[in-house]
Residue frames as a rotation matrix with the C-alpha (Angstrom) as fourth column:
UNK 1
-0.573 0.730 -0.373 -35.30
-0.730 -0.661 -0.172 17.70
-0.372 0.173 0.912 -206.79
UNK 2
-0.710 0.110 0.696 -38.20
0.318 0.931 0.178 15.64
-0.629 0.347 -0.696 -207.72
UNK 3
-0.970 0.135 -0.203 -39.72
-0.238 -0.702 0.671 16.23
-0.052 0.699 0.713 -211.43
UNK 4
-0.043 0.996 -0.082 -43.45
0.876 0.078 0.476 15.26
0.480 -0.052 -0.876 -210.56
UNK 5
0.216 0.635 -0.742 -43.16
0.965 -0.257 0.061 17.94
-0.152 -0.729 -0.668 -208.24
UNK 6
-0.893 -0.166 -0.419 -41.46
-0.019 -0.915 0.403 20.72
-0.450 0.368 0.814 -210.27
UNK 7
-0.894 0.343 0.287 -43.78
0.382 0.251 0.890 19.49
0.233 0.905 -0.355 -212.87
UNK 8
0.171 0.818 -0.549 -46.90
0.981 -0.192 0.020 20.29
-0.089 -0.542 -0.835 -210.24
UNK 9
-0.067 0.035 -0.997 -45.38
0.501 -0.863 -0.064 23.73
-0.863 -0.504 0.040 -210.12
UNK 10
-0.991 0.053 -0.121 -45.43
-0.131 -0.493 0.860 24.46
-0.014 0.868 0.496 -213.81
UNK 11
-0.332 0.940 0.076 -48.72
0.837 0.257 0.483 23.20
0.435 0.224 -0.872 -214.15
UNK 12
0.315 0.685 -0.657 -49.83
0.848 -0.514 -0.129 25.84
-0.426 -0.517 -0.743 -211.46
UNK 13
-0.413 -0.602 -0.683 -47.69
0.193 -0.791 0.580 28.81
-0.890 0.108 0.443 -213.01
UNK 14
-0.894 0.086 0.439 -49.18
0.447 0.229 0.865 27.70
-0.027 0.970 -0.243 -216.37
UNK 15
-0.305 0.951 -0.043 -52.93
0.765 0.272 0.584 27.81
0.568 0.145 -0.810 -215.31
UNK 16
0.206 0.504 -0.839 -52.71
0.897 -0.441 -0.045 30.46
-0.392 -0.743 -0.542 -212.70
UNK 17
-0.053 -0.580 -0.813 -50.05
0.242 -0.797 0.553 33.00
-0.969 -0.168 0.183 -214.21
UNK 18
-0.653 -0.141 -0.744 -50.62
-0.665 -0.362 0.653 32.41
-0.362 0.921 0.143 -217.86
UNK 19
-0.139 0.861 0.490 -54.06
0.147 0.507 -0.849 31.48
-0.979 -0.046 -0.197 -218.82
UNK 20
0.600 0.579 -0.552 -54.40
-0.427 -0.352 -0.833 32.89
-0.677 0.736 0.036 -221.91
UNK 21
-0.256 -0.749 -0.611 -51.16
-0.967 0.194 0.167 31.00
-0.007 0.633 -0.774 -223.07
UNK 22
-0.614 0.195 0.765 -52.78
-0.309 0.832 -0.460 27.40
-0.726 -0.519 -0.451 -220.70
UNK 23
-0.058 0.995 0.082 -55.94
-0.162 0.071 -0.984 27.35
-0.985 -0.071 0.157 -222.91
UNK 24
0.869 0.220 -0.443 -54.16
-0.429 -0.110 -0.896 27.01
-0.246 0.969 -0.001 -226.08
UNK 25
-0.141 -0.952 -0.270 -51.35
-0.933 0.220 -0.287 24.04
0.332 0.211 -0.919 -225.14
UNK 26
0.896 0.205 -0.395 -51.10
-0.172 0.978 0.118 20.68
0.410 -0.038 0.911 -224.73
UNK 27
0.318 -0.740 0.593 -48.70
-0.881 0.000 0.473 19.55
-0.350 -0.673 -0.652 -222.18
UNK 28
0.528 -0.264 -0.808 -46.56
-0.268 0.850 -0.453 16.35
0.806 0.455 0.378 -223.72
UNK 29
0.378 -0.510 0.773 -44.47
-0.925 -0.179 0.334 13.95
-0.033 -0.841 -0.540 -221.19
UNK 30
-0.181 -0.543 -0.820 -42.61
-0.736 0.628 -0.253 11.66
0.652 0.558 -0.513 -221.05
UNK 31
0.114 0.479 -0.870 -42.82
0.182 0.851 0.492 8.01
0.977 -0.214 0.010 -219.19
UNK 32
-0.577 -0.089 -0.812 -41.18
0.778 0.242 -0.579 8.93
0.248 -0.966 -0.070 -215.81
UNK 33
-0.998 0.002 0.059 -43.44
-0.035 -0.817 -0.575 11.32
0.047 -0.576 0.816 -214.89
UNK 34
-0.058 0.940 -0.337 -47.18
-0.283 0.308 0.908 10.10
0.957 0.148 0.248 -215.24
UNK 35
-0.977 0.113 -0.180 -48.91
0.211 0.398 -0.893 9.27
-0.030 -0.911 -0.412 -211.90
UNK 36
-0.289 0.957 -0.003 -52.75
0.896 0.272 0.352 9.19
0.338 0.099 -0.936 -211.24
UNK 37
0.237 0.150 -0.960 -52.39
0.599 -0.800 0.023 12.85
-0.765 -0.580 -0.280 -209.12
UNK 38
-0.739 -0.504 -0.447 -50.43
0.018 -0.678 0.735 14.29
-0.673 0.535 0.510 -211.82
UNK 39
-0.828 0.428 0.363 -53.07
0.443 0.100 0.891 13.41
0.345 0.898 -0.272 -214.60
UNK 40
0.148 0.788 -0.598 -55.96
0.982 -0.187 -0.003 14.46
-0.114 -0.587 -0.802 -212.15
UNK 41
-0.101 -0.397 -0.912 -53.93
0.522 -0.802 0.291 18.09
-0.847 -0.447 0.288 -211.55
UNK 42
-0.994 -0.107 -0.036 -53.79
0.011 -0.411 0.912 18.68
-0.112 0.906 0.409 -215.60
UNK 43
-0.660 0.718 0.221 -57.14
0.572 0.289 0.767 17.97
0.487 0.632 -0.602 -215.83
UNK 44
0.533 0.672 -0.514 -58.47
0.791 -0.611 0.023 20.13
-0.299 -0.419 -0.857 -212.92
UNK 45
-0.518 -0.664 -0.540 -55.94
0.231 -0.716 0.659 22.88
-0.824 0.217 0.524 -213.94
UNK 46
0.707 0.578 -0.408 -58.04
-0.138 -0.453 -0.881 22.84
-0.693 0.679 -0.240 -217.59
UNK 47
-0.291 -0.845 -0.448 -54.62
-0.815 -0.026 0.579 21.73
-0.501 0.534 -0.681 -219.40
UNK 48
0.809 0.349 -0.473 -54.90
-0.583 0.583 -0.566 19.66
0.078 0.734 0.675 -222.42
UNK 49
-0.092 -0.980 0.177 -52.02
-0.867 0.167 0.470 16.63
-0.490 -0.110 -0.865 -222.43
UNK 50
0.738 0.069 -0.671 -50.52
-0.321 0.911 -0.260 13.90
0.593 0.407 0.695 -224.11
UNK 51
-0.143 -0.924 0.354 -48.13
-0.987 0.158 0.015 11.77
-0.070 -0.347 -0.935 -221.91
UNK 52
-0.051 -0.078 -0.996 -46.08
-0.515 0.856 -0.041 8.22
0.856 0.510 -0.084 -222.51
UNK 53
0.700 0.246 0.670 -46.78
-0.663 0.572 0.483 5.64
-0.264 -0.783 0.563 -219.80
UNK 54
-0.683 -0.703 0.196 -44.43
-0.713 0.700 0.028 2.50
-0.157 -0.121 -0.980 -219.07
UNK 55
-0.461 0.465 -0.756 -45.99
-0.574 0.493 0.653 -0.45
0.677 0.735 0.040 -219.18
UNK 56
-0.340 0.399 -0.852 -46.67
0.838 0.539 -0.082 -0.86
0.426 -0.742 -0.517 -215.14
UNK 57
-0.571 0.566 0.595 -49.01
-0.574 -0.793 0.204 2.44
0.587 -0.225 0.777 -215.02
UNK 58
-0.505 0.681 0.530 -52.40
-0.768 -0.073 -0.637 1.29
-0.394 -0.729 0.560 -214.19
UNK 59
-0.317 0.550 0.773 -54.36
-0.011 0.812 -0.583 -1.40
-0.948 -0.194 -0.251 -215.08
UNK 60
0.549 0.815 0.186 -56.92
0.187 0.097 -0.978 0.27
-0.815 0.572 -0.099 -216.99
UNK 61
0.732 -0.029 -0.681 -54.51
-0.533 -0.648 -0.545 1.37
-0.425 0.761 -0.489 -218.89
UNK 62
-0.328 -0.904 -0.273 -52.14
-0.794 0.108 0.598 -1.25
-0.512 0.413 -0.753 -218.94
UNK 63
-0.438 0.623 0.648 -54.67
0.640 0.722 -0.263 -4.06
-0.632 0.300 -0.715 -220.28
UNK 64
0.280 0.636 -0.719 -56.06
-0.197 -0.695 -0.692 -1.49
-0.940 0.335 -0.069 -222.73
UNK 65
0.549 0.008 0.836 -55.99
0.400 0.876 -0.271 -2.75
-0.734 0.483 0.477 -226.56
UNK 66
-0.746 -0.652 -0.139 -53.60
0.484 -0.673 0.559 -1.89
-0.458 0.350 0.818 -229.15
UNK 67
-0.656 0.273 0.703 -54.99
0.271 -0.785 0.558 1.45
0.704 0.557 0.441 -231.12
UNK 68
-0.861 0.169 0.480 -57.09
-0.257 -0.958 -0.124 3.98
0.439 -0.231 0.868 -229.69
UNK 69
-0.121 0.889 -0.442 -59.69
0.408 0.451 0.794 3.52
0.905 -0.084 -0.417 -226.71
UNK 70
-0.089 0.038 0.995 -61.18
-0.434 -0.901 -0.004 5.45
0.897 -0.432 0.096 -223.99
UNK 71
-0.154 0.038 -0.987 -60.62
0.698 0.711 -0.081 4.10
0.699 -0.702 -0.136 -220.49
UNK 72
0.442 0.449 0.777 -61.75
-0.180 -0.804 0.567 5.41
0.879 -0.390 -0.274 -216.82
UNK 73
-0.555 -0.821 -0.133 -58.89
-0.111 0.231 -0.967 5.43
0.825 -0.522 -0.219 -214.15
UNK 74
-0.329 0.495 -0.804 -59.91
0.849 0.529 -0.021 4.67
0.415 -0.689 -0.594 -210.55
UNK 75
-0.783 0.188 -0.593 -59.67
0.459 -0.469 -0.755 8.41
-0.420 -0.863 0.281 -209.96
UNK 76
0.089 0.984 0.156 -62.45
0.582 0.076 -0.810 8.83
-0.809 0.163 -0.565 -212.25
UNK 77
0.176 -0.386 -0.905 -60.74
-0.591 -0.777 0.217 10.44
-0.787 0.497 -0.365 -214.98
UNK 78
0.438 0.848 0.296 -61.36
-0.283 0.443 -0.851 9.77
-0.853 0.289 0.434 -218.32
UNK 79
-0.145 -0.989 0.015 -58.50
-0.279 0.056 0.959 8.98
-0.949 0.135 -0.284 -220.59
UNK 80
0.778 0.387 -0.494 -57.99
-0.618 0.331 -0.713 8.36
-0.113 0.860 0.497 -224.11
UNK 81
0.191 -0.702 0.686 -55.59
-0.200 0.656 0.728 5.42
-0.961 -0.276 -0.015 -224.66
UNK 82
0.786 -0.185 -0.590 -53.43
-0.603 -0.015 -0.798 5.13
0.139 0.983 -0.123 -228.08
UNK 83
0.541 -0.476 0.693 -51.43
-0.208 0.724 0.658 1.89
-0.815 -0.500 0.293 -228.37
UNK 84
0.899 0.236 -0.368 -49.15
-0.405 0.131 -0.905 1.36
-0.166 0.963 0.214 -230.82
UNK 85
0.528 -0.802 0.278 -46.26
0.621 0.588 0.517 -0.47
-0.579 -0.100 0.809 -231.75
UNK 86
0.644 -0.239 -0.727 -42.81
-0.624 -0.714 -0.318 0.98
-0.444 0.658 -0.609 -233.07
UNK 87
0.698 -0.021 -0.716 -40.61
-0.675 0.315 -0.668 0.16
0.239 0.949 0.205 -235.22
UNK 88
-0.184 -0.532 0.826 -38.40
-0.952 -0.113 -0.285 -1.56
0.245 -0.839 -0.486 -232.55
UNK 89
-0.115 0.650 -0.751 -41.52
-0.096 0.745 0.660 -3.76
0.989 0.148 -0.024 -232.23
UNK 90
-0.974 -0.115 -0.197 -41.77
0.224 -0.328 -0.918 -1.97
0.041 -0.938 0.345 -228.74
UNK 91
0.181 0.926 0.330 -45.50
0.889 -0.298 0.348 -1.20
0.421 0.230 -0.877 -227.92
UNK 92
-0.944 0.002 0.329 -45.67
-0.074 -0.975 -0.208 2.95
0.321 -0.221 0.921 -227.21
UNK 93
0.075 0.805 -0.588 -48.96
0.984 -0.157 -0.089 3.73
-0.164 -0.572 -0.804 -224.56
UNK 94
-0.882 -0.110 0.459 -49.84
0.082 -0.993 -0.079 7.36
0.465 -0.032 0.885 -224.90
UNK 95
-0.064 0.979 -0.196 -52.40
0.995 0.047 -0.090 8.76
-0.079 -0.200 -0.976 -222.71
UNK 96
-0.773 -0.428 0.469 -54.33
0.614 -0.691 0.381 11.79
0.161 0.582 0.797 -223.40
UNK 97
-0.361 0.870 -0.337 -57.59
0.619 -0.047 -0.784 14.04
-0.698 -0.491 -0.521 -222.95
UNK 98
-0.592 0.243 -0.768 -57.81
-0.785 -0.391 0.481 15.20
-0.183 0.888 0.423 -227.07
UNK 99
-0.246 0.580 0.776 -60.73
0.252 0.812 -0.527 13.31
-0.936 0.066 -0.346 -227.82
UNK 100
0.672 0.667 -0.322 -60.78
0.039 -0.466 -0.884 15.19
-0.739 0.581 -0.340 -230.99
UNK 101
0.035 -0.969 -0.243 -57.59
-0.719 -0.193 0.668 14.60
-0.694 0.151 -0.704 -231.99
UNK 102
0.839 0.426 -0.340 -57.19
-0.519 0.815 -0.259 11.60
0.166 0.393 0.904 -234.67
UNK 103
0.863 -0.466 0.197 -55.07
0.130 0.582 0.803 8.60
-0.489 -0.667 0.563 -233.76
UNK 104
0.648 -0.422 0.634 -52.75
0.744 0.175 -0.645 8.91
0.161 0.890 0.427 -236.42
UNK 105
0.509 -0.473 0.719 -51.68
-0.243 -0.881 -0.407 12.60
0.826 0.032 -0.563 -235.25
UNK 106
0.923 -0.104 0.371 -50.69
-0.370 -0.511 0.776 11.63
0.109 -0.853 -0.510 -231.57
UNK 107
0.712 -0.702 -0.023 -47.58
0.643 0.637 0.425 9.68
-0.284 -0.317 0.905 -232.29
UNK 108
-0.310 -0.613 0.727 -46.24
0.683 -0.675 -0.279 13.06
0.662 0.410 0.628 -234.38
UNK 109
0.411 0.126 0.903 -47.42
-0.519 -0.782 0.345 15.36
0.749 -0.610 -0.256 -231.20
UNK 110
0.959 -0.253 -0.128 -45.45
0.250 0.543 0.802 13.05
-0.134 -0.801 0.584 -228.99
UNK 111
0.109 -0.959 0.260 -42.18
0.971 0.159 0.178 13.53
-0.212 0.233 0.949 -230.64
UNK 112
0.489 0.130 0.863 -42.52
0.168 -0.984 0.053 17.07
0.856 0.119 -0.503 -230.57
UNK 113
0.771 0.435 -0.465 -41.79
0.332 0.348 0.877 16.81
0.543 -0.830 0.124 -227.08
């Protein structure tokens, strides 16, 4: 089975079958599952998300500075980018479309996950 493409089917079950639950969640993911379609699909779907990238995503996002900046992918989607380092002294990439969110919250709505 491949989980980008289950993942496509929640997304549609979410948004089609359970809107009133879609419109009040935030979809979290982890690194292996991030792909320009997938982020495109949450965002036409109306889903709110935070997911962790690797560190050979995309450009814009891998050249993006540490802490919290807003970057536009090639498929024209608009991204918020939260770099940060842990305690490891690993750097952590979250992308996201809470532009209202403060930076500070997105590393405790990741680990929710």
């Amino acid at each position: 089975m491949n989980e980008r493409t289950e993942c496509e089917k929640h997304i549609d079950f979410l948004s089609v079958d359970l809107p009133h639950i879609a419109q009040n969640s935030i979809v979290v993911m982890d690194r292996g599952y991030p792909s320009l379609d997938l982020l495109g699909k949450l965002q036409r779907s109306g889903l709110k998300f935070v997911v962790r990238c690797n560190s050979v995503f995309v450009s814009e996002i891998n050249t993006a500075p540490i802490g919290d900046s807003i970057k536009t992918l090639k498929n024209g989607l608009s991204v918020r980018v939260i770099k940060f380092f842990l305690s490891s002294g690993e750097t952590e990439t979250l992308v996201a479309n809470l532009f209202d969110l403060q930076e500070d919250q997105f590393s405790k709505l990741y680990a929710l996950r």
